[in-house]
C-alpha positions as a LaTeX table, in Angstrom:
\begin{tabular}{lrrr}
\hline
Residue & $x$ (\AA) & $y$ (\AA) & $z$ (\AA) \\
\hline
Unk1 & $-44.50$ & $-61.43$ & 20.22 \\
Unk2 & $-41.78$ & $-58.92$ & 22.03 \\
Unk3 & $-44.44$ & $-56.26$ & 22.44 \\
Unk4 & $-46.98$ & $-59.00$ & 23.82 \\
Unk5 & $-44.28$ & $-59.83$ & 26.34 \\
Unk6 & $-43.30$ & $-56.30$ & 27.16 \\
Unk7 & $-46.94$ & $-55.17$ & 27.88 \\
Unk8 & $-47.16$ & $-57.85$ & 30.77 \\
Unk9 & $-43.67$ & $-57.55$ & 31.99 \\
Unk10 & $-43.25$ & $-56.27$ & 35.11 \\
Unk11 & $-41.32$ & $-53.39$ & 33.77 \\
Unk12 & $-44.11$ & $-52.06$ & 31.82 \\
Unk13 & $-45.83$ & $-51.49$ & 35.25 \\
Unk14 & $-43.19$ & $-49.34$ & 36.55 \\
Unk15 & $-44.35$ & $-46.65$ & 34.71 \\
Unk16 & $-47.26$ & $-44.12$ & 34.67 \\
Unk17 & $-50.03$ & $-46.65$ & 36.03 \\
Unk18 & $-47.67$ & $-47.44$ & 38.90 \\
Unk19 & $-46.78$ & $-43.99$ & 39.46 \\
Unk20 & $-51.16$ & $-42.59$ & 39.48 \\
Unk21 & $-51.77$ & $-45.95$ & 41.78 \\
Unk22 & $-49.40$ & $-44.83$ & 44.13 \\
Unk23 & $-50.41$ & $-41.11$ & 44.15 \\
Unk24 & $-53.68$ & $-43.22$ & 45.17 \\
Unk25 & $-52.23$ & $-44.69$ & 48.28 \\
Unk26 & $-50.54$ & $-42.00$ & 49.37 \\
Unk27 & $-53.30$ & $-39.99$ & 49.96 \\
Unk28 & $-55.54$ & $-42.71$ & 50.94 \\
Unk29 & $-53.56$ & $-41.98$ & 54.55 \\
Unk30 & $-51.18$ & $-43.51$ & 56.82 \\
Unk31 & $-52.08$ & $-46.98$ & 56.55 \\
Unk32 & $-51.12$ & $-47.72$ & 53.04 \\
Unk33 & $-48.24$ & $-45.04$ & 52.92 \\
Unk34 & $-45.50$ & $-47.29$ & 53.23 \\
Unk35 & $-46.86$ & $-49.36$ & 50.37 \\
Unk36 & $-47.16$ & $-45.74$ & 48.22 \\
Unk37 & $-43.49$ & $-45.03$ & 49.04 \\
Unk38 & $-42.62$ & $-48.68$ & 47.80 \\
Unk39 & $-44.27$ & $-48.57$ & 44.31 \\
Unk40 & $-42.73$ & $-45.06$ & 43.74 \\
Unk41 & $-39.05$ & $-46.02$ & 44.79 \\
Unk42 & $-39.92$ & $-49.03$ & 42.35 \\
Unk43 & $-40.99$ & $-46.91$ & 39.80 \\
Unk44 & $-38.31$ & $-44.10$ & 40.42 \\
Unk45 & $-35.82$ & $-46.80$ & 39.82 \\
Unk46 & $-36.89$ & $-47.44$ & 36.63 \\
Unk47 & $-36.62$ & $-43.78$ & 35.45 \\
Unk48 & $-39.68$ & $-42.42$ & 36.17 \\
Unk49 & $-39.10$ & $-38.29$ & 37.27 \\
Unk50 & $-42.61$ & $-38.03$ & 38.88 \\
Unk51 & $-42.33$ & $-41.01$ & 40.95 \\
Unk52 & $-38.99$ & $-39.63$ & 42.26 \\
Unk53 & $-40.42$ & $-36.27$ & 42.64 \\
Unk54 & $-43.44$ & $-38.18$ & 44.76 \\
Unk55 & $-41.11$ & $-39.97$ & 46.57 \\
Unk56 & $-38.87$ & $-36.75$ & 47.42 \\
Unk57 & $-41.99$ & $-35.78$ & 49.13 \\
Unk58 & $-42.81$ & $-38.48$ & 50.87 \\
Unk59 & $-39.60$ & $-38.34$ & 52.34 \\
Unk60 & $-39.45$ & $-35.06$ & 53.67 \\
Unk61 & $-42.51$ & $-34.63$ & 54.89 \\
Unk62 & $-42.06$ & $-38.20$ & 56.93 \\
Unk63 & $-44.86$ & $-40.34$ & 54.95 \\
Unk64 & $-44.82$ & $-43.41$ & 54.62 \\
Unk65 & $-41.57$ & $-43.74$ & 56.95 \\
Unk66 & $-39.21$ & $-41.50$ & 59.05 \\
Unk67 & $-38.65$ & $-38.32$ & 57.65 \\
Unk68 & $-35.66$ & $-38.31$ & 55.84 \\
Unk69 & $-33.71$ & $-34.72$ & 54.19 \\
Unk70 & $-31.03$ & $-36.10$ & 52.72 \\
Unk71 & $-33.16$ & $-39.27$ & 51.13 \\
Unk72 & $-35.68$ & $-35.90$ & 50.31 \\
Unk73 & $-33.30$ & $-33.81$ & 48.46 \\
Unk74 & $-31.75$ & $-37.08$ & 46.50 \\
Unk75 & $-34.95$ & $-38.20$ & 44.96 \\
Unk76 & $-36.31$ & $-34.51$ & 44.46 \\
Unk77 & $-32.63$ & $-33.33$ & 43.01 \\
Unk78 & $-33.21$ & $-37.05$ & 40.32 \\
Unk79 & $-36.91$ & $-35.59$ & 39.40 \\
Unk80 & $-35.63$ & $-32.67$ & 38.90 \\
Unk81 & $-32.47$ & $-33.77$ & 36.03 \\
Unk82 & $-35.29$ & $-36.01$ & 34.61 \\
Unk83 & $-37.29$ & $-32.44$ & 34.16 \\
Unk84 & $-40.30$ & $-32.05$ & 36.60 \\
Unk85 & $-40.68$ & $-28.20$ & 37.42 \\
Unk86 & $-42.07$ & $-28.88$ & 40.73 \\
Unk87 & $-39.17$ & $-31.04$ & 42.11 \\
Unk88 & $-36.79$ & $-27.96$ & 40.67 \\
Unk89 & $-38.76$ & $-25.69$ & 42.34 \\
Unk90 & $-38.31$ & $-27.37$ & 45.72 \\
Unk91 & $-34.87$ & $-28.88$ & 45.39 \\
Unk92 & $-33.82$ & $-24.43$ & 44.64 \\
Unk93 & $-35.47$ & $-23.76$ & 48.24 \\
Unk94 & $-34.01$ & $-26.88$ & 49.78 \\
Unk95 & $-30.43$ & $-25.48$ & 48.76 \\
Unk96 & $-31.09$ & $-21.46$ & 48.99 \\
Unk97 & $-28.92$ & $-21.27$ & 51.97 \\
Unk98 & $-26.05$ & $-24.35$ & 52.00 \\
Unk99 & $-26.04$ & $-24.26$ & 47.86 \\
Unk100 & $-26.91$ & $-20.87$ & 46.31 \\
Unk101 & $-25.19$ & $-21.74$ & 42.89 \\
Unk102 & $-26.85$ & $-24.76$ & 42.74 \\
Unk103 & $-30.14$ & $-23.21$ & 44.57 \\
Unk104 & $-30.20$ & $-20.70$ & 41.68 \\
Unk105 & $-29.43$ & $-23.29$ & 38.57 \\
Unk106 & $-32.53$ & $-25.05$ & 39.54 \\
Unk107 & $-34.87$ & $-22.43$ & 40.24 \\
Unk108 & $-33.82$ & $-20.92$ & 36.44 \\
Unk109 & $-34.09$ & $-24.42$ & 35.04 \\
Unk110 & $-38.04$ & $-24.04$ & 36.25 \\
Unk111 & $-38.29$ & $-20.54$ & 35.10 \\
Unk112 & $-37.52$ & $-22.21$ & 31.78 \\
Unk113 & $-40.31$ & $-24.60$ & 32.08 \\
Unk114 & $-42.42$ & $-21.74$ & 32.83 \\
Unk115 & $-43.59$ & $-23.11$ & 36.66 \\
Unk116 & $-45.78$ & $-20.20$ & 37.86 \\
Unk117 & $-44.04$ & $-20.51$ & 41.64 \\
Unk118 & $-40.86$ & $-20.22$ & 40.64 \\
Unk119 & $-40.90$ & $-17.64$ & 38.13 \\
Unk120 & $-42.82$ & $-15.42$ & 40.82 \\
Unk121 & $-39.49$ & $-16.27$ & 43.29 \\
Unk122 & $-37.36$ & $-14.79$ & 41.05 \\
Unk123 & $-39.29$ & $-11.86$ & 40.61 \\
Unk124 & $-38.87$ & $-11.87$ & 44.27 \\
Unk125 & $-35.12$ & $-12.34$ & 44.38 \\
Unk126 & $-34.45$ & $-9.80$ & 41.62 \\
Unk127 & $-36.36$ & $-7.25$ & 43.23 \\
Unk128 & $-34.39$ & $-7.93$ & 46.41 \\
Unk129 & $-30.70$ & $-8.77$ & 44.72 \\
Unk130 & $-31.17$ & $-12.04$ & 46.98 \\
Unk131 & $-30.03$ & $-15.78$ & 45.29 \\
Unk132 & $-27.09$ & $-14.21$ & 43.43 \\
Unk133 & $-29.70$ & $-12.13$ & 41.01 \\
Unk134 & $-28.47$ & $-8.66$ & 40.48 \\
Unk135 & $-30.75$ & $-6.08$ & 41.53 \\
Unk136 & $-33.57$ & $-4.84$ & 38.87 \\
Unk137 & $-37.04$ & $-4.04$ & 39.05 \\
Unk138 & $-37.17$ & $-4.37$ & 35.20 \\
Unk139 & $-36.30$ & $-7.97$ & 35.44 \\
Unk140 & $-38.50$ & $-8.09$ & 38.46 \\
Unk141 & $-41.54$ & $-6.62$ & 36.73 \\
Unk142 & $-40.98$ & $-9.09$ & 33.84 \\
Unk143 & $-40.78$ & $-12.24$ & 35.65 \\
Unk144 & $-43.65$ & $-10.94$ & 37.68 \\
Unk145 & $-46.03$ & $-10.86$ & 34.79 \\
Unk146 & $-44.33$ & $-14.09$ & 33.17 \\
Unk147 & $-45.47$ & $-15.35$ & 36.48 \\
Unk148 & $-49.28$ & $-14.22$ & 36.61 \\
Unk149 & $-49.67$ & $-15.17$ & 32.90 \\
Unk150 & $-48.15$ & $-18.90$ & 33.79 \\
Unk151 & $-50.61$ & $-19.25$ & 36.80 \\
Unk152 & $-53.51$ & $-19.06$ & 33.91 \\
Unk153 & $-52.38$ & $-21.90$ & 31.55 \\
Unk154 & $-50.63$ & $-24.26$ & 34.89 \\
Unk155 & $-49.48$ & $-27.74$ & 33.83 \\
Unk156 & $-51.34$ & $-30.48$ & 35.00 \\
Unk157 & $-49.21$ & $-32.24$ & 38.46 \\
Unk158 & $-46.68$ & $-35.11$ & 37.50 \\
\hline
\end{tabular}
């Protein structure tokens, strides 16, 4: 009987199927934006990390509502502790010059996720000595072909 009631409470709707019909919306254009960035600050709030990470965006790129930085970098910076390599990804460029500690944390936290952008960044940055990375085209040359190999076997989007 709990499971019966579960399946048609309203939580049960916060999650993926609430998350893939707003993805829906959102790109359905402007109109029914606003109703896109409601269902995934609804489902965001009930712990989902790609509905945060879809919000993030919505947010800083001004869909759905005004765009927003700070509102950006808190629902991107939640997707990314809940584990989606794209929000990491983003939330390490959003900080790369007012957070490089923090800039660099979550572009290594991707690496380890193997998230073909970010591991080709650090191959960047270690080639450079930029983001705190010491200077090494070794490491460089590594990440570099951890990045082209990743790029082949990419994860499907949250």
């Amino acid at each position: 009987m709990f499971a019966i009631a579960l399946a048609v409470s309203p939580l049960a709707s916060a999650g993926p199927d609430v998350t893939a019909q707003a993805k829906v919306l959102m790109r359905a254009g402007e109109a029914t934006q606003p109703q896109a960035r409601a269902l995934f600050e609804h489902a965001a709030g009930q712990g989902g990390g790609p509905a945060a990470y879809y919000l993030g965006l919505m947010h800083k790129n001004g869909m759905g509502g005004p765009q927003d930085s700070a509102a950006a970098l808190r629902w991107l910076e939640l997707a990314a502790q809940r584990g989606v390599a794209p929000a990491m990804f983003i939330v390490a460029n959003m900080l790369q010059d007012a957070d490089e500690t923090r800039a660099r944390h979550w572009l290594d936290a991707a690496c380890d996720l193997e998230y073909p952008e970010a591991l080709q960044q650090k191959s960047v940055a270690l080639a450079e000595g930029r983001m705190g990375y010491a200077h090494s085209e070794e490491q460089a040359n590594l990440y570099l072909k951890m990045a082209t190999h990743a790029m082949g076997h990419r994860a499907a989007e949250p």
